[in-house]
C-alpha positions in Angstrom: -24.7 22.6 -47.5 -26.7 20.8 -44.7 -29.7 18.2 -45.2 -32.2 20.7 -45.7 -30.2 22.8 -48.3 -29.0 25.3 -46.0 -25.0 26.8 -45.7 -23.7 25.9 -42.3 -24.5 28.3 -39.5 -21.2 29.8 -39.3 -21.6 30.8 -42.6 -24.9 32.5 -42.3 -23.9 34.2 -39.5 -21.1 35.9 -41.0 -22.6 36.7 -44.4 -25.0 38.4 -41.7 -22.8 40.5 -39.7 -24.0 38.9 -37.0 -22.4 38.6 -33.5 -24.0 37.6 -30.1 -25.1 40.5 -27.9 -24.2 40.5 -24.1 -27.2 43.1 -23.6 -29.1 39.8 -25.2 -27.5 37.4 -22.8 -26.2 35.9 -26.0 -24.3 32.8 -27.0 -24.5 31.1 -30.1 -23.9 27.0 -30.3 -22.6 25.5 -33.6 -22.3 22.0 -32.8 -24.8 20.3 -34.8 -24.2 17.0 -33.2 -24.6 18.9 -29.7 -27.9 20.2 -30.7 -29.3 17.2 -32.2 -29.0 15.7 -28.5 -30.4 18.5 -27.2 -33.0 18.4 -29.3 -33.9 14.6 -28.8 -33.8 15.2 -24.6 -37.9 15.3 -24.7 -38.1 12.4 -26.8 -39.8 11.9 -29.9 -40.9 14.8 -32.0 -42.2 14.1 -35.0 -45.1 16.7 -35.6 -44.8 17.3 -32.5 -45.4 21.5 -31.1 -42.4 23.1 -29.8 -41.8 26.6 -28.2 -38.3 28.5 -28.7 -36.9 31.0 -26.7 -34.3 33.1 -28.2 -33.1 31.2 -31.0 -30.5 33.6 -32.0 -29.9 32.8 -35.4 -31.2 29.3 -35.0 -29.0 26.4 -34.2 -31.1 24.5 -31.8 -34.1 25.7 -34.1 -32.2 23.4 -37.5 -32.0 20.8 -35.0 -35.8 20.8 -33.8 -36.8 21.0 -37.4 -34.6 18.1 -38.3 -36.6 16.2 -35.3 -39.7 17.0 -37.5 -41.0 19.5 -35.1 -43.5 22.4 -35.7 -41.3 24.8 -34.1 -42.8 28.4 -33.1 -39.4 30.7 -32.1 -40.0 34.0 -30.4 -36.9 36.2 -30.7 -36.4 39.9 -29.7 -33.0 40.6 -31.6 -33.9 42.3 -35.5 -31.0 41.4 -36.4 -31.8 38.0 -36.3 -34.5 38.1 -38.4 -32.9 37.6 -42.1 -31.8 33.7 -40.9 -34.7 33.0 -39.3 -36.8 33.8 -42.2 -34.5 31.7 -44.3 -34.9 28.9 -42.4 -38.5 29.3 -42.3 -38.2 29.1 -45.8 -36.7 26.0 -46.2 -39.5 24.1 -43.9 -42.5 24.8 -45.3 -45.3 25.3 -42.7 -42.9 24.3 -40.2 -41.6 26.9 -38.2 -43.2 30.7 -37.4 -41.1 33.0 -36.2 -42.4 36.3 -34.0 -40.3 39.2 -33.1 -40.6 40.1 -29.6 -39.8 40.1 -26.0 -40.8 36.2 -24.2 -41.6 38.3 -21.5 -44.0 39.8 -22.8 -45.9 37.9 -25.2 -48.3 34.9 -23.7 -46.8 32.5 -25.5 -50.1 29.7 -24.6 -51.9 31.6 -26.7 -50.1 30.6 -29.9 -50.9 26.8 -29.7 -54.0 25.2 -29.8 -52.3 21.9 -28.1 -49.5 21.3 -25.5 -46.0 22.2 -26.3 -42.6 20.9 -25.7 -40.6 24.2 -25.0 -36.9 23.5 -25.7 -34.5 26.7 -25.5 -31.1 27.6 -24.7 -31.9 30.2 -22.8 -31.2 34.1 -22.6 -28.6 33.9 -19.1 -30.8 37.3 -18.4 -34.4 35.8 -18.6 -34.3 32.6 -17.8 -35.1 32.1 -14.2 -38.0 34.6 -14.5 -39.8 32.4 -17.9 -39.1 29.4 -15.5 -40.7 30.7 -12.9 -43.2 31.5 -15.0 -44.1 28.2 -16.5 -43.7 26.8 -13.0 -45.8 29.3 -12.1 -49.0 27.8 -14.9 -52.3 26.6 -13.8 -51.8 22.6 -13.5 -51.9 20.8 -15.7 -49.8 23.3 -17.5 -50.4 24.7 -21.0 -46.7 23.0 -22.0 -45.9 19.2 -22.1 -42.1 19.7 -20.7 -39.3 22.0 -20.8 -35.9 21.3 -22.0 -33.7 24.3 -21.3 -30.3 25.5 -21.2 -29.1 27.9 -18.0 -25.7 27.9 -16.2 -25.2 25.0 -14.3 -25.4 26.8 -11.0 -29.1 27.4 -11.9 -29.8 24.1 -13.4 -28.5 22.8 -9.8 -30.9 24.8 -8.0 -33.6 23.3 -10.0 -33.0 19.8 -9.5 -31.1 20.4 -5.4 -31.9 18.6 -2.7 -32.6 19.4 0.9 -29.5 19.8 2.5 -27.9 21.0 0.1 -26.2 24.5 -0.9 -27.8 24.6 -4.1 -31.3 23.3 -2.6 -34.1 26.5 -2.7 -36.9 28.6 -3.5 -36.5 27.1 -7.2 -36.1 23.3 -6.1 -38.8 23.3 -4.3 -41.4 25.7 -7.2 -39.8 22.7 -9.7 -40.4 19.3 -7.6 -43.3 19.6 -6.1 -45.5 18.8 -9.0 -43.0 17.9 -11.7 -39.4 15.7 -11.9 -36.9 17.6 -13.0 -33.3 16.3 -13.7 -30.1 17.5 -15.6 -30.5 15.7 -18.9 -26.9 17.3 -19.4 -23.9 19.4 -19.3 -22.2 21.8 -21.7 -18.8 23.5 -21.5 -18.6 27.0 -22.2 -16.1 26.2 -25.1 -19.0 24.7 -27.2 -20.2 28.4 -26.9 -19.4 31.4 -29.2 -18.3 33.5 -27.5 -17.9 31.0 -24.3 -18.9 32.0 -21.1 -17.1 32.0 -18.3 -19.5 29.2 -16.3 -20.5 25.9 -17.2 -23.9 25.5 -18.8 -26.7 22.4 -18.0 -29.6 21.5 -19.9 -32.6 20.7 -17.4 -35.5 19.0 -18.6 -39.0 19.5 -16.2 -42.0 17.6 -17.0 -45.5 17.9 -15.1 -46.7 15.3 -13.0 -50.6 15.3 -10.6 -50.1 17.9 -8.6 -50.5 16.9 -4.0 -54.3 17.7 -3.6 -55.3 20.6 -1.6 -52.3 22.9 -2.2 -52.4 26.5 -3.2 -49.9 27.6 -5.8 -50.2 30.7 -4.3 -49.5 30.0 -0.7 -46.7 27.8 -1.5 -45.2 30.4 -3.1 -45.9 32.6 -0.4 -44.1 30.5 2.1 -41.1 29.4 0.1 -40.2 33.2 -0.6 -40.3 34.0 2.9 -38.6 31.0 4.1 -35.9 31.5 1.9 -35.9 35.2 2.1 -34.1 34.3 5.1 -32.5 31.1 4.6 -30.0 31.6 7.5 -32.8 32.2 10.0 -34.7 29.8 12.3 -38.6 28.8 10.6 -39.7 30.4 13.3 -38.4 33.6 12.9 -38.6 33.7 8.5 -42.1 32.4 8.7 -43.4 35.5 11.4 -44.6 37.3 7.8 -47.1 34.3 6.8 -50.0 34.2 9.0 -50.9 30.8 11.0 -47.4 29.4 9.5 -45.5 29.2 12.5 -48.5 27.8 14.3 -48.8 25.3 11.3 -45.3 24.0 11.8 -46.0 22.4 15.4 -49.6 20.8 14.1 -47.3 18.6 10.9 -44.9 18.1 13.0 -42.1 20.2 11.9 -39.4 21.4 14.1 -39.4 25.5 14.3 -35.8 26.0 15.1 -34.9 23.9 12.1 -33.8 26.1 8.5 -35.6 26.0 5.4 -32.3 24.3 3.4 -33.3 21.6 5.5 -37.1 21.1 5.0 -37.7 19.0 2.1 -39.9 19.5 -1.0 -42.8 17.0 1.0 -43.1 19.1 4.3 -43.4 22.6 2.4 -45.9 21.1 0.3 -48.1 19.7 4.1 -47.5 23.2 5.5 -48.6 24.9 1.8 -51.8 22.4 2.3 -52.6 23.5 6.1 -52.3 27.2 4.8 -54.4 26.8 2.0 
């Protein structure tokens, strides 16, 4: 039995029948000393709100709960249902499960404060809920994110100019937040173990540059990344007044966007808005 009177998740899961799903983007951690890092990456948690995302049978959720969090877990597999609610069982008041897709449920609606949203991560959904909460009116509705992806997406988050990984996603992630790879995970920690690495990134908010829109940064990242390999002066044609814009901050138009740090997107965005 663990601390809170619980079998062992291995256990659970096989007097369940249950098995990760690779239509899920499943993969189930048993290491509880791997999630009890995990779980202390945004710090202290006592009482504190937390969102899940996909908690499978709930590894990462034991370890939250241990932290003392109020933990609110939205998962869209049935099957995993029957552990949840035991869990929920054995912490009182502490954790509320809802079946359904993260997609499609707006999950700020379900606090009345700020969350912590910790989750190992669906591989098939988790750029789109990042983007998403990236995405939030600032200051967002969620105190940080701690999340698991590949590493090659976790890079992309925290890349800098100049480099391969370096993108659409650095630059949605840095420009009002810090965002760093609090750690990595090898796929043999995983069951079953994917064939790439794994990263937990961890995001929080910070004042956002005055006089940028959201909107038109997003506007000019996708379409100078659309076309990465292209001259600015040529991926930017689709954004009107960019290209003009570039010459009045003083940014070269036959340089690349892999090149243009998070800074001078965020000057253009400004001169756009």
């Amino acid at each position: 039995m663990t601390s809170d009177g619980l079998p062992p998740l291995r256990e659970v899961i096989a007097r369940h029948g249950l098995s990760a799903s690779k239509a899920l983007g499943q993969n189930f951690l048993f290491d509880g000393q791997l999630l009890a890092r995990i779980a202390a990456i945004p710090g202290d948690l006592t009482d504190a709100e937390v969102l899940e995302i996909g908690p499978g049978p709930g590894g990462l959720t034991r370890a939250l709960l241990a932290a003392g969090a109020k933990v609110v877990a939205i998962e869209r597999d049935r099957r995993c249902m029957p552990p949840l609610a035991e869990l929920a069982a054995a912490h009182p008041g502490k954790l509320d499960v809802i079946e359904g897709d993260a997609l499609e449920i707006d999950a700020s609606a379900l606090f009345a404060g700020r969350p912590h949203i910790v989750a190992n991560l669906p591989y098939n959904v988790g750029t789109a809920l990042l983007v998403r909460w990236l995405s939030a009116e600032w200051r967002p509705w969620w105190r940080s994110l701690t999340l698991m992806f590949q590493r090659e997406v976790a890079e992309r988050i925290v890349a800098a100019p100049g480099s391969d990984a370096y993108g659409r996603l650095s630059v949605l992630a840095q420009w009002r937040s810090t965002a760093r790879i609090a750690m990595t995970v090898h796929g043999s920690a995983f069951t079953p173990p994917p064939k790439v690495m794994s990263a937990v990134a961890h995001i929080e908010p910070v004042d956002p540059p005055p006089g940028v829109a959201f909107a038109v940064l997003e506007r000019v990242t996708a379409a100078a990344f659309g076309q990465r390999r292209k001259m600015l002066r040529q991926s930017l044609k689709s954004v009107p007044g960019a290209v003009d814009a570039l010459a009045t901050i003083g940014i070269d138009p036959s340089r690349r966007a892999e090149t243009v740090p998070v800074a001078e997107f965020v000057a253009l965005a400004r001169s756009l808005s």
